[in-house]
C-alpha positions in Angstrom: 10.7 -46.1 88.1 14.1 -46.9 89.8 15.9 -44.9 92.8 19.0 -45.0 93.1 21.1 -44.1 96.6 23.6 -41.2 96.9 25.8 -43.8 98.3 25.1 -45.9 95.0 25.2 -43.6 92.6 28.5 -42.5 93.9 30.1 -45.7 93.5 28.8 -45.9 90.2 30.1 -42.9 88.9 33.6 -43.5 90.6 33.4 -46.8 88.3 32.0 -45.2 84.9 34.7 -42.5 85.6 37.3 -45.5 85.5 36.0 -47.8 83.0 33.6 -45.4 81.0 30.2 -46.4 79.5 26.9 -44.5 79.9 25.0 -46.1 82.9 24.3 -49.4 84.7 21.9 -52.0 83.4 19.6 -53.6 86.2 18.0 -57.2 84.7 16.9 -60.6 86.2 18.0 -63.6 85.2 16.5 -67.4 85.7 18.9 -69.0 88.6 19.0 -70.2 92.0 16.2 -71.8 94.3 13.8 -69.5 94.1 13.8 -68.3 90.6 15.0 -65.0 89.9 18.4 -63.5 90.6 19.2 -59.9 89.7 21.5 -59.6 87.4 24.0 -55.1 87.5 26.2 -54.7 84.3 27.9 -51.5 83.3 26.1 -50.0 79.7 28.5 -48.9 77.0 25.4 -48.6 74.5 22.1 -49.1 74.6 20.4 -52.1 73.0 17.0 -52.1 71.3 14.5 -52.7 73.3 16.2 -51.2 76.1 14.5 -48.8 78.5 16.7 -45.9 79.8 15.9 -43.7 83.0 18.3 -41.5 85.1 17.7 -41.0 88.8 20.1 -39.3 90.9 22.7 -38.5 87.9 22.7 -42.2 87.0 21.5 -43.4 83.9 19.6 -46.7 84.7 18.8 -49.2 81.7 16.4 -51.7 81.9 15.2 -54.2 79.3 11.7 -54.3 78.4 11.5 -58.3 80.2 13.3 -57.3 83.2 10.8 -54.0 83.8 8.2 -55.4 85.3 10.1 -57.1 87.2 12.0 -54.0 88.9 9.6 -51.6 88.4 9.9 -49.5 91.5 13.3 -51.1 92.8 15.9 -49.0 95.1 19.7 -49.6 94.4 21.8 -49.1 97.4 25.3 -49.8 97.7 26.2 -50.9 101.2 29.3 -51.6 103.6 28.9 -54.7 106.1 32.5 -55.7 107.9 34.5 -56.3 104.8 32.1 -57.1 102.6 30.6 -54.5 100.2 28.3 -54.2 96.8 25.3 -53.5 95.2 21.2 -54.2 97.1 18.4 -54.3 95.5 15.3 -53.1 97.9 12.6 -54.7 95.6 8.4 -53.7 96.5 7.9 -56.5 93.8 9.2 -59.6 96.0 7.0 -62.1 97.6 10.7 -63.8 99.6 14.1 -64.9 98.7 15.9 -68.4 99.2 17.6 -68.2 102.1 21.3 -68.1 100.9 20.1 -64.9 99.8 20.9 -65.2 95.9 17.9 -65.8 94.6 14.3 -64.4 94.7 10.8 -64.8 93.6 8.0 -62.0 92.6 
């Protein structure tokens, strides 16, 4: 399962209502010093093999090597001085490099 934040699924809404498409797609990719980076795209369609959930009006896809992975992840969309985007509160982490972009499960 994946939550999603009012704050987040705000923001994604005020971006599907400008772009459109169905949902986000939350996936990991291989990268950085510690492995794993995550990896948000906006979904026009879904792909097979794809996993789809909604949480909080969002529709959330997920493909079926990525799942594991982010099973049980939060989404938050947060504000720090003038920077702003996407966290993902992961369960499933062990640590993350220290730059911050990558992670390892």
């Amino acid at each position: 399962m994946i939550t999603v934040t009012d704050t987040a699924a705000k923001k994604i809404q005020s971006n599907l209502n400008k772009r459109g498409g169905i949902g986000i797609r939350i996936g990991v990719r291989t990268t950085g010093c510690s492995g794993l980076a995550y990896v948000l795209e906006y979904v026009d369609q879904l792909q097979p093999g794809d996993v789809a959930m909604a949480d909080n009006y969002t529709t959330v896809v997920v493909d079926k090597k990525s799942l594991p992975i982010v099973d049980g992840i939060t989404v938050d969309y947060v504000r720090q001085g003038l920077n702003e985007g996407f966290e993902f509160i992961n369960p499933n982490e062990r640590d993350r490099c220290g730059c911050g972009e990558s992670f390892r499960v």
